[in-house]
C-alpha positions in Angstrom: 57.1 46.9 58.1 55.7 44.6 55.2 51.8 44.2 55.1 50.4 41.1 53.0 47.2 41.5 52.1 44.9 38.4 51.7 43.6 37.0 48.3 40.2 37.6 49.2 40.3 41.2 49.8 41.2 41.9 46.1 38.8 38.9 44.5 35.9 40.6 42.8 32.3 39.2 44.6 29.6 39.4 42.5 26.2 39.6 43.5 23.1 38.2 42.1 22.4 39.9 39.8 25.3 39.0 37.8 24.6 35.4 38.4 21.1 36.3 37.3 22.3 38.2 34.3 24.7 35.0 33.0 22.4 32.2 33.8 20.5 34.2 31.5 22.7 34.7 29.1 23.3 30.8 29.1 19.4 30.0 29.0 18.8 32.0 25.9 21.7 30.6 24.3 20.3 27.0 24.6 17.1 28.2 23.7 17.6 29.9 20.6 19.8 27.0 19.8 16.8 24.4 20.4 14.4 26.7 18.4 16.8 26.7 15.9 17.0 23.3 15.6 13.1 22.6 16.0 13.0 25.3 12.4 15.1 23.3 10.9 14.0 20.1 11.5 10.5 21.7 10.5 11.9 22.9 7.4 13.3 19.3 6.7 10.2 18.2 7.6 7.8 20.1 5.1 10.4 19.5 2.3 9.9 15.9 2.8 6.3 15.9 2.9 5.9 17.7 0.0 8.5 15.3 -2.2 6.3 12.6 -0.6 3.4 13.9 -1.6 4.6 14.2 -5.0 5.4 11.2 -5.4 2.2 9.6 -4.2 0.6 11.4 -7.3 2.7 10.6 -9.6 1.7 6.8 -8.3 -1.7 7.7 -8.2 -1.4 8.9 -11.5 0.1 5.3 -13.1 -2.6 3.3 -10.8 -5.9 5.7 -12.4 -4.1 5.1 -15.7 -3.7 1.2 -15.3 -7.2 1.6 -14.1 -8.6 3.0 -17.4 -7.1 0.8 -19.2 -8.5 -2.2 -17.5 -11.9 -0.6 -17.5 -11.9 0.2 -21.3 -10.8 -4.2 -21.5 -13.5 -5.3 -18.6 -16.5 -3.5 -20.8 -15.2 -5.4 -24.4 -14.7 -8.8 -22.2 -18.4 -7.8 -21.2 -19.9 -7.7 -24.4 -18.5 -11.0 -24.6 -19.0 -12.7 -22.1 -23.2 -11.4 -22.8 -22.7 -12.8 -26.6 -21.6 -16.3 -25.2 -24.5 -16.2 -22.6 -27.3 -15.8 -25.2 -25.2 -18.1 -27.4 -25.5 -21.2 -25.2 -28.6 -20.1 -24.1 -30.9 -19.7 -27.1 -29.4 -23.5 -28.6 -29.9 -26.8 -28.0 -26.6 -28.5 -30.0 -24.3 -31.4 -29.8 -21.7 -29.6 -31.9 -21.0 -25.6 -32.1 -19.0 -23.3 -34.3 -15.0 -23.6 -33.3 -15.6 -19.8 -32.5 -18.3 -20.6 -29.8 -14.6 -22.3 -28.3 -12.9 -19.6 -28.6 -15.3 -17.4 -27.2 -15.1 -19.4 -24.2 -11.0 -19.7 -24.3 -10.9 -15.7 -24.2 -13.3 -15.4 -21.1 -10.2 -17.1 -19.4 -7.8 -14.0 -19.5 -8.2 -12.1 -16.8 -7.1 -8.4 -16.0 -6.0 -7.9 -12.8 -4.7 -4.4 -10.6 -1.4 -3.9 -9.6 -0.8 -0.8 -7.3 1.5 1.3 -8.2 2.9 1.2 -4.1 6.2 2.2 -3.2 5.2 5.7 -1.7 2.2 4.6 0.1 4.6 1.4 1.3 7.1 4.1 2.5 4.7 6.1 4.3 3.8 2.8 6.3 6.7 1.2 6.9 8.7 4.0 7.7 6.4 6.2 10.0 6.2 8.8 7.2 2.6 9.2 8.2 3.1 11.4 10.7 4.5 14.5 8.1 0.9 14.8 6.8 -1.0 17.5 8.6 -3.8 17.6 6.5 -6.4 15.0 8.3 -8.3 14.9 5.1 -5.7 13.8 2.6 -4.6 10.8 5.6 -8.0 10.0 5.5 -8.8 9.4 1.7 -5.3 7.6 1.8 -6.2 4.6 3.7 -9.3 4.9 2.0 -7.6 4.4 -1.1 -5.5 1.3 0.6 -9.1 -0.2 1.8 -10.6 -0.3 -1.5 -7.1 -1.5 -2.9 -7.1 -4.2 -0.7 -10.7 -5.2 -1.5 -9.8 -5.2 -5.4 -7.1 -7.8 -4.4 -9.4 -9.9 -2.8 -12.2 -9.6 -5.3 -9.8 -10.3 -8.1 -8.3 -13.6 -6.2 -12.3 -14.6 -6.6 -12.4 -14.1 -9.6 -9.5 -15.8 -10.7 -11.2 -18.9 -9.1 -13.8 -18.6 -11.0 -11.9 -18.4 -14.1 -10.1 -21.6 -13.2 -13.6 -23.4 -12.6 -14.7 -22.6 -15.8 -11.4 -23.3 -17.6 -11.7 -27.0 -16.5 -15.2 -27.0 -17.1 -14.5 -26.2 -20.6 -12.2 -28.9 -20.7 -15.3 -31.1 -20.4 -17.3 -29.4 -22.1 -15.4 -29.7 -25.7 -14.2 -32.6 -27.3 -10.2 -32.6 -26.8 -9.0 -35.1 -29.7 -11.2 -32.9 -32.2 -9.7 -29.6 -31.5 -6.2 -30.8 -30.9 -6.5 -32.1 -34.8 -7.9 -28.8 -35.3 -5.5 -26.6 -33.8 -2.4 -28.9 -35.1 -3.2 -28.5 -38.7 -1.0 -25.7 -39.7 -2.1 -25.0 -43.2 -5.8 -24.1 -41.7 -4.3 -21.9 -39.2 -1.5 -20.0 -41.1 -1.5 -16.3 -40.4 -4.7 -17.0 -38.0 -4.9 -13.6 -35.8 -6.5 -14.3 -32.1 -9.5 -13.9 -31.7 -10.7 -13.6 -35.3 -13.7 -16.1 -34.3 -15.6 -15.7 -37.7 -12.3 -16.7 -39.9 -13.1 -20.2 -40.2 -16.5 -21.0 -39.5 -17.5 -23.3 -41.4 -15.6 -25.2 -38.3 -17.6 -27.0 -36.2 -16.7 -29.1 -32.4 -18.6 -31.7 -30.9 -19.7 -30.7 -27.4 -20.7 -33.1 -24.4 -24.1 -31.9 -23.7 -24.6 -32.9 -20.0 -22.4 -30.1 -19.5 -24.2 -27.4 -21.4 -25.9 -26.2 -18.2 -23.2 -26.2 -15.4 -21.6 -24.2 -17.8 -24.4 -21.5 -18.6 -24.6 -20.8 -14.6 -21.1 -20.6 -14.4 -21.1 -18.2 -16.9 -24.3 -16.1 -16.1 -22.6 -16.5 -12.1 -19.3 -15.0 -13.4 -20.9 -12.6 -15.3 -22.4 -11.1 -11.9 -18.9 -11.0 -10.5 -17.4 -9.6 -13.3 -19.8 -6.6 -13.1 -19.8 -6.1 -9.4 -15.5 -5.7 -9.9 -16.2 -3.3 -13.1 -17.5 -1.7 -10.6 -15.0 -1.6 -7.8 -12.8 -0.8 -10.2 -14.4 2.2 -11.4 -14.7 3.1 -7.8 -11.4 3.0 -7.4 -10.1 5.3 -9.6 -13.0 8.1 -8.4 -11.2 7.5 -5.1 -7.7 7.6 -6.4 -9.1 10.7 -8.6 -10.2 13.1 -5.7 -7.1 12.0 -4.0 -5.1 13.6 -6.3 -7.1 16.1 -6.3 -6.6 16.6 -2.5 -3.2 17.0 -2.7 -2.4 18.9 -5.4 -4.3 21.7 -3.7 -3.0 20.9 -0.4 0.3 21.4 -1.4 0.1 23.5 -4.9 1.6 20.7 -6.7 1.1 21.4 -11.2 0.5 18.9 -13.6 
């Protein structure tokens, strides 16, 4: 007589621990797998905050140099701008020396900042801010951008003021006079700028109604040109520590 046995009396059952043991073995496989990934996107992470880093000083580095430079200009356009205060202040005159003109002509060119801003831009736009741990180095950053944005402002003002005593000037001097002047190209020839003692023996009429608008004008700008110096110089101490900051955050040399 044939016997048949059923399926399930020879099917294995397992009990639970075995189904305890490989949902286990299942849960530890995706969790190694997400700490895996978390390290590596940490790693990633550092990496990129420590290029970005870098590369913030090396812009903080051309804006303090830029910065310098300007300051060294802003305290010889000082001195001038002083020389032709006392000038028009100490005289009363219907014609000046052509290099009282020129004085005035140079007071026109300005120096302006120009941030160096690509990181800091990237760090913005991009949502880069949030690889920085240190609080202290996010802090003196927008700092930096504050004062930046100040600097920008101030020198717009300034500019205007510029351009108010440019056409002042304009009044000021008498126009057919100096074009004869500046056209004759045997009294000019070789003439370096700004050589204001080379020919002066030169003289221009002046309108004299003008005389005083233009001395508070001046004396005004001067205030505003000393009040940026020192923004200026503010500025690069700011940028300064800042670079300081993150060198030693992130043991950055050079």
């Amino acid at each position: 007589m044939e016997v048949h046995k059923h399926p399930h009396d020879v099917m294995h059952r397992k009990n639970w621990g075995e189904y305890f043991l490989e949902f286990l073995m299942i849960f530890l496989a995706v969790f190694l797998g997400f700490l895996a990934e978390n390290w590596r996107e940490h790693v990633v992470d550092r990496r990129r905050e420590k290029e970005l880093m870098g590369a913030l000083v090396n812009d903080l580095r051309l804006d303090t140099s830029q910065l310098s430079n300007l300051l060294r200009w802003r305290n010889g356009r000082g001195t001038l701008l002083d020389s032709t205060i006392q000038f028009y202040s100490t005289q009363n005159f219907l014609r000046v020396p052509l290099r009282a003109f020129e004085m005035s002509g140079q007071l026109f060119r300005l120096g302006f900042f120009y941030q160096n801003s690509g990181t800091l831009d990237q760090l913005k736009n991009a949502g880069d801010f949030r690889l920085i741990r240190c609080r202290q180095i996010i802090d003196s950053i927008e700092k930096y951008d504050r004062e930046v944005k100040r600097m920008e402002k101030r020198d717009a003002a300034e500019g205007e003021q510029a351009s108010r005593q440019r056409e002042l000037v304009e009044r000021l001097f008498d126009g057919k006079a100096l074009s004869k002047i500046y056209t004759d190209s045997i009294l000019f020839l070789g003439r370096n700028e700004g050589d204001f003692f080379r020919h002066s023996w030169l003289t221009i009429a002046v309108n004299p109604q003008y005389t005083d608008e233009y001395l508070n004008l001046l004396i005004n700008f001067r205030t505003l040109w000393r009040q940026d110096t020192n923004v200026e110089a503010d500025l690069k101490d700011i940028a300064t520590h800042l670079i300081g900051l993150i060198k030693k955050e992130y043991h950055l040399h050079g």
